[in-house]
C-alpha positions in Angstrom: 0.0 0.0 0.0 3.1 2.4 0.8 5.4 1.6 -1.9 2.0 1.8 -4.3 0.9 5.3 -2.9 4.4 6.4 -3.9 4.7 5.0 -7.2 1.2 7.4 -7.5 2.2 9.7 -6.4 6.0 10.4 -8.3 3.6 9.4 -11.6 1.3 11.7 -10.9 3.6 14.3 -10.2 6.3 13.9 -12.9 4.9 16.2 -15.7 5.6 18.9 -12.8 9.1 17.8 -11.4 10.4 17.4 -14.9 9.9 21.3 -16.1 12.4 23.5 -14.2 15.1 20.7 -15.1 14.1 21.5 -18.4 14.2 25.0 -17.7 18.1 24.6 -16.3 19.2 22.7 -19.6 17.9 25.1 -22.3 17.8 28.5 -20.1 19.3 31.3 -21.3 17.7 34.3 -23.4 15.8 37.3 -22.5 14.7 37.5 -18.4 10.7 37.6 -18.0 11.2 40.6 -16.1 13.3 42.6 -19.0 15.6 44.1 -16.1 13.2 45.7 -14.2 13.1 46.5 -10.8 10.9 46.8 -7.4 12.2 48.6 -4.5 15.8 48.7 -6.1 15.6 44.9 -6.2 15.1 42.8 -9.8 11.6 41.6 -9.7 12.7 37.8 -10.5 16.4 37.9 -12.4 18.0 36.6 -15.2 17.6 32.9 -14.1 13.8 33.1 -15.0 13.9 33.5 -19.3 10.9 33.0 -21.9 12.6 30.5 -23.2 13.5 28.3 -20.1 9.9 28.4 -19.1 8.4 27.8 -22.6 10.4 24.7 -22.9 9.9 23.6 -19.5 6.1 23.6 -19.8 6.4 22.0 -23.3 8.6 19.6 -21.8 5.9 18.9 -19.1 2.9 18.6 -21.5 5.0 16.0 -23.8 6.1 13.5 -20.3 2.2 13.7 -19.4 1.3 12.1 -23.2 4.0 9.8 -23.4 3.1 8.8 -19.9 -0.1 8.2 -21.3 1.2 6.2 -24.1 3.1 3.9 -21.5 0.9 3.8 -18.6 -1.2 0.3 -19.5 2.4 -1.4 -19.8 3.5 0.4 -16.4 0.8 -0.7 -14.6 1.2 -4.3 -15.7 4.9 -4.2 -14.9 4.5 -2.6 -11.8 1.6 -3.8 -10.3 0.6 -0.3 -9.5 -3.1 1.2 -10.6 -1.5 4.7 -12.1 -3.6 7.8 -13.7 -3.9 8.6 -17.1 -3.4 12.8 -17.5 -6.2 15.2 -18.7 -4.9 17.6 -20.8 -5.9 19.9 -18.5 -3.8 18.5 -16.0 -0.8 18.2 -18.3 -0.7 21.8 -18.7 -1.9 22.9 -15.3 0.8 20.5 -13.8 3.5 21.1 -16.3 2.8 25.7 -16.6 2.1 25.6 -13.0 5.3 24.4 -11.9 6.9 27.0 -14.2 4.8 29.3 -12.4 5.5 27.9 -8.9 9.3 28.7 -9.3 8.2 32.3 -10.5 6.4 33.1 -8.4 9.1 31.3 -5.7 11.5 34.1 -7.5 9.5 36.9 -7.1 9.3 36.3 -3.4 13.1 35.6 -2.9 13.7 38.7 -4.2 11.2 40.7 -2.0 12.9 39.5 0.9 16.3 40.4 0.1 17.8 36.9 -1.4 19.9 37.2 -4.5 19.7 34.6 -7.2 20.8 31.1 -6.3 20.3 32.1 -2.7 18.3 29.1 -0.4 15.0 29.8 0.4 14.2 26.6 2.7 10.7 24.7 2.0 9.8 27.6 -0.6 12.4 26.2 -3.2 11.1 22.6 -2.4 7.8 23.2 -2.4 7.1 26.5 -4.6 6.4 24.6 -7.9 4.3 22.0 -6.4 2.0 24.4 -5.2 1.3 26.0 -8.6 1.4 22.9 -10.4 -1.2 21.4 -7.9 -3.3 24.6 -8.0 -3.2 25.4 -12.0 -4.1 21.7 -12.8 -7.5 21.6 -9.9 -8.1 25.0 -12.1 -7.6 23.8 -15.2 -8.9 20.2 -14.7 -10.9 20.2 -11.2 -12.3 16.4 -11.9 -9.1 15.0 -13.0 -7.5 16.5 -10.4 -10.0 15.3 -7.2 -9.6 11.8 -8.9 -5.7 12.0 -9.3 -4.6 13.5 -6.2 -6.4 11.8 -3.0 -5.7 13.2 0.3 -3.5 10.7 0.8 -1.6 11.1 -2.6 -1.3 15.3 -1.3 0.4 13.9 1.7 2.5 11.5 -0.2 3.4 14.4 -3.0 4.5 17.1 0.2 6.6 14.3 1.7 8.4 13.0 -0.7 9.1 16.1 -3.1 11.4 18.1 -0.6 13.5 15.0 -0.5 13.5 14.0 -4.5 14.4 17.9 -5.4 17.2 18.0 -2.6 18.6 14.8 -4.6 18.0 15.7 -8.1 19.9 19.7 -7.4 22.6 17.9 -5.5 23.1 15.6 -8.6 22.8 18.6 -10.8 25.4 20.8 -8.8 27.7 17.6 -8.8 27.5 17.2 -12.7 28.2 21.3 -12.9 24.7 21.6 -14.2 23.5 24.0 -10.9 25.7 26.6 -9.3 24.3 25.3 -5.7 22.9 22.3 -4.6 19.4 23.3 -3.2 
């Protein structure tokens, strides 16, 4: 019952935990904010570009249908009942994660933290919570069907962990500047 409330719940989740990786690899370009400022401070920096947030959410939408494609075989292989992704849920899950670490930016740099600076529990937890909340938007039936209390539990537990991982990987291979 564990071990099959994680599987899920990382399913369920992955068209959100994949974007801002996406982001990292093909970043670069023009800053959403264009340079400007608030109170002397940038309102999100140059780590938050058109372009790593347009493939990020693309990247997103594409997991969710070839998770689709693969999800009859999964479940067979892994003995694990898994959901098959709305396309409002794709693109809540996958957009809102973008806009998670966005808004996760904006909010770093009202209180005074520079680029790459930790912010603890906000940088674990910022995209989940727009990912979560564009795709019950976007998708509110898919959504109560896909994300049980217990799968919300699951999902809050577990992602902390898996993004402390994945960065430390990704600072280890050079790809990150710091490991949170």
């Amino acid at each position: 019952m564990v071990i099959s409330q994680l599987v899920s719940a990382v399913w369920s989740m992955l068209p959100a935990y994949v974007p801002n990786n996406a982001a990292v690899l093909s970043g670069g370009g023009d800053p959403i904010d264009g340079g400007r400022t608030l109170g002397g401070r940038r309102l999100l920096g140059d780590g938050k570009t058109w372009r790593g947030t347009a493939v990020g959410s693309v990247v997103g939408v594409v997991l969710a249908v070839v998770l689709n494609l693969v999800r009859e075989r999964a479940e067979t292989k892994l003995g694990v009942s898994l959901p098959e992704f709305s396309l409002g849920g794709a693109v809540g899950l996958s957009v809102g994660a973008m806009l998670g670490d966005i808004a996760a930016s904006f909010l770093k740099r009202r209180t005074g933290r520079e680029r790459g600076a930790s912010f603890p529990l906000v940088d674990q937890l910022d995209f989940v919570v727009g990912a979560l909340g564009l795709a019950k938007l976007l998708s509110p039936s898919w959504f109560s069907r896909t994300f049980t209390p217990v799968r919300l539990v699951v999902v809050v537990l577990v992602t902390p962990v898996l993004h402390l991982v994945t960065n430390g990987i990704a600072y280890l291979l050079g790809l990150k500047d710091e490991p949170w």
